[in-house]
N, C-alpha and C positions, 0 to 999 in steps of 0.2 A: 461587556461580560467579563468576570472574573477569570483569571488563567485556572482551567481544573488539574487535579493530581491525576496522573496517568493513569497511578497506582489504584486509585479510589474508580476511575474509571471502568479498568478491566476486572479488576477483583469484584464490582456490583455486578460484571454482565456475565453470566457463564458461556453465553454464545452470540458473540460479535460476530463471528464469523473472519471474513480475510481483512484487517484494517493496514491503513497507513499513516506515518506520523509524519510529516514534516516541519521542519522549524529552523530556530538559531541556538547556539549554547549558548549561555548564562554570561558567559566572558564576549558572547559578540567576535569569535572567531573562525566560528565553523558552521559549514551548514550541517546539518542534522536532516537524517530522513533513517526509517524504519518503517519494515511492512512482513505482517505476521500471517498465516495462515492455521486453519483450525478445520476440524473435520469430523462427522459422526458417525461417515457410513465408514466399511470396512476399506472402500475404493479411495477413499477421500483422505482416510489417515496413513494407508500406502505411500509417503510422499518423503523427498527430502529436496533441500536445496544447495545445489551443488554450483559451484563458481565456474562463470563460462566468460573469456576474455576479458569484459571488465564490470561486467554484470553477474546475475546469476540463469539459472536453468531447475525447474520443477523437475526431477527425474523420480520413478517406481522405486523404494526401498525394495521391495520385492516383484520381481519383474513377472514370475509366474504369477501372482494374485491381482496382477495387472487387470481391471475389468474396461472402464470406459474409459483411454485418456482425455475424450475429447476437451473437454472445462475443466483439466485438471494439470495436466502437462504445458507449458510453457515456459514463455521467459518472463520475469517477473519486473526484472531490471536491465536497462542497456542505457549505453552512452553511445551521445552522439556529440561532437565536439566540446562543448562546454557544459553543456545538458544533460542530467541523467533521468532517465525515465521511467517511472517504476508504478505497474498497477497491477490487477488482481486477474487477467486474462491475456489473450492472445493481442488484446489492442496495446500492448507494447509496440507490436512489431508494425503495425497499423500504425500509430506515432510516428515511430521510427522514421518509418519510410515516408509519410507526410511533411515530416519538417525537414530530411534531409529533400525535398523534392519544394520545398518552398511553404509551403501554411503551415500557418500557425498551430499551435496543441489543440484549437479550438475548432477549428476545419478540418483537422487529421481526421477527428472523432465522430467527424458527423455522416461518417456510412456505418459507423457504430450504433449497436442499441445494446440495452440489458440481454444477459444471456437467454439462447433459451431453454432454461429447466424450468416449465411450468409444474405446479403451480405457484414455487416460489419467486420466479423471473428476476434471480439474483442481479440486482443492480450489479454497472462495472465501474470502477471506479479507479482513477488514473492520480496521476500528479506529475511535476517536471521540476526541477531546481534549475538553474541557469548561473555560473557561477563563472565569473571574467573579471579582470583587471580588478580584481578586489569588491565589485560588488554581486550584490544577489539578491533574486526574485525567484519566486515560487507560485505555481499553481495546483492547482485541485479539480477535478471534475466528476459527478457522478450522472451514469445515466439509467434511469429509473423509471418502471412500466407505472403508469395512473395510475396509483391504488389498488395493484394489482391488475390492471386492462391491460392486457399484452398487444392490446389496439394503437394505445401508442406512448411515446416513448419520452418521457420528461428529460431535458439536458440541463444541467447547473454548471457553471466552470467559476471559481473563486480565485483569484488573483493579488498577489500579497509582493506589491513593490517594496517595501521598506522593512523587512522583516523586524521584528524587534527582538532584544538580545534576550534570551530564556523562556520564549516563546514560540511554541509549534501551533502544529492543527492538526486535529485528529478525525476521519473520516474514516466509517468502515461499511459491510456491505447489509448486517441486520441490526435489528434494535435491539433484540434479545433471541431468546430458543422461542421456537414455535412450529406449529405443522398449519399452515406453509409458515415459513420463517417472512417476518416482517420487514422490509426496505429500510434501509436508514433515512432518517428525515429529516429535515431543516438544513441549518450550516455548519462546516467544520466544527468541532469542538475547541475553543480556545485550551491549549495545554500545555503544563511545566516545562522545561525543557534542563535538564544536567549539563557540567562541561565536558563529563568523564564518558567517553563511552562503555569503559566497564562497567559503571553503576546504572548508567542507562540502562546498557542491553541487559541487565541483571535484572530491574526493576520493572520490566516490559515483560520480559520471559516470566518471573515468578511470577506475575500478577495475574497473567493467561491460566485460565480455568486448564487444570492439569489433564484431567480427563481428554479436553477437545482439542487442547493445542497441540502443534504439529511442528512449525520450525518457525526461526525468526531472521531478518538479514537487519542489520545497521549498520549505516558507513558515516561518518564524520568527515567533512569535506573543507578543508581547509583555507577557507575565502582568499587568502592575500596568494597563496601560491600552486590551489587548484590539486594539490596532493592531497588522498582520501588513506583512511584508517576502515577498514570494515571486518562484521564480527558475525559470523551465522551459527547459530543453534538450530540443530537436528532434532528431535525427540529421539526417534528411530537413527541408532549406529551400531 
């Protein structure tokens, strides 16, 4: 499959809902990961992303209008030795705590299912970068109710030993706007990837439907010496 334009991606969907991008830049130096969040209800676009040790942290723009935190408040991204871990609920810390205790990204997950907000039982959907001695591998996972059966719970994990240079993959958690909102389907989306993380997080940010989006994180991870570059957009400041 062809690499798609990111751009062309998110500018066709007004509601993706929470995605994440991982890949390589164009020069073959960095690893590359971004992950966006978006929101309709009034609880949902309450939100900003604020930097916690070497990750970040979901906190209330406004703390009085704070309604449910429970699927909305977490950590989004953490590091764990070489590893940084970033997905769209609380199975961060679920990770987290699985691979520093020995299994894999793939074991961590499996007391994991899709959230429960029926009746859209928003898939969770995770990723890992792994980034040592100059080389790098990535994963992806989404776990997703049947066709909407919240009887049981479809797992996918995508695995990407040799990343290629100017190449990501983009996985997010609906296919479009809908009442219930639809599950993502199939596989990663093959997609562009920049060297600049300025023109990146510019052309991620602008492309998110203005109305629904909410904030964005990207970090640029520098393969040969593990130093990271990271850029977060607020809506709400």
């Amino acid at each position: 499959m062809n690499k798609l334009s990111i751009e062309n991606e998110l500018k066709s969907n007004a509601y993706p809902g929470r995605g994440i991008i991982i890949g390589k830049s164009k020069d073959g130096t960095k690893a590359v990961m971004a992950y966006f969040i978006m929101g309709r209800s009034a609880n949902s676009r309450n939100r900003i992303f604020k930097e916690e040790e070497e990750g970040i942290r979901t906190e209330a723009f406004d703390a009085s209008k704070l309604e449910d935190p429970s699927l909305i408040i977490y950590s989004p991204v953490r590091v764990l030795g070489n590893t940084t871990i970033v997905t769209n609920g609380d199975q961060t810390d679920t990770i987290f705590d699985g691979m520093k205790n020995g299994l894999t990204f793939e074991q961590s997950l499996r007391s994991r299912k899709f959230e429960p907000d029926g009746p859209n039982y928003t898939p969770r959907i995770s990723g890992i970068l792994n980034v040592e001695n100059g080389s790098y591998d990535y994963a992806l996972s989404i776990l997703k109710s049947n066709n909407g059966n919240p009887e049981e719970c479809n797992r996918y994990t995508f695995t990407y030993d040799n990343p290629v240079a100017g190449e990501g993959h983009f996985i997010h958690t609906y296919m479009h706007d809908g009442n219930p909102l639809p599950s993502f389907e199939g596989e990663p989306k093959p997609v562009e990837i920049q060297d600049d993380i300025e023109a990146f997080t510019d052309t991620v940010w602008t492309s998110l439907n203005e109305d629904n989006r909410i904030s964005l994180f990207v970090r640029y991870i520098d393969i040969a010496t593990g130093k990271y570059e990271t850029r977060i957009i607020n809506k709400n400041v």
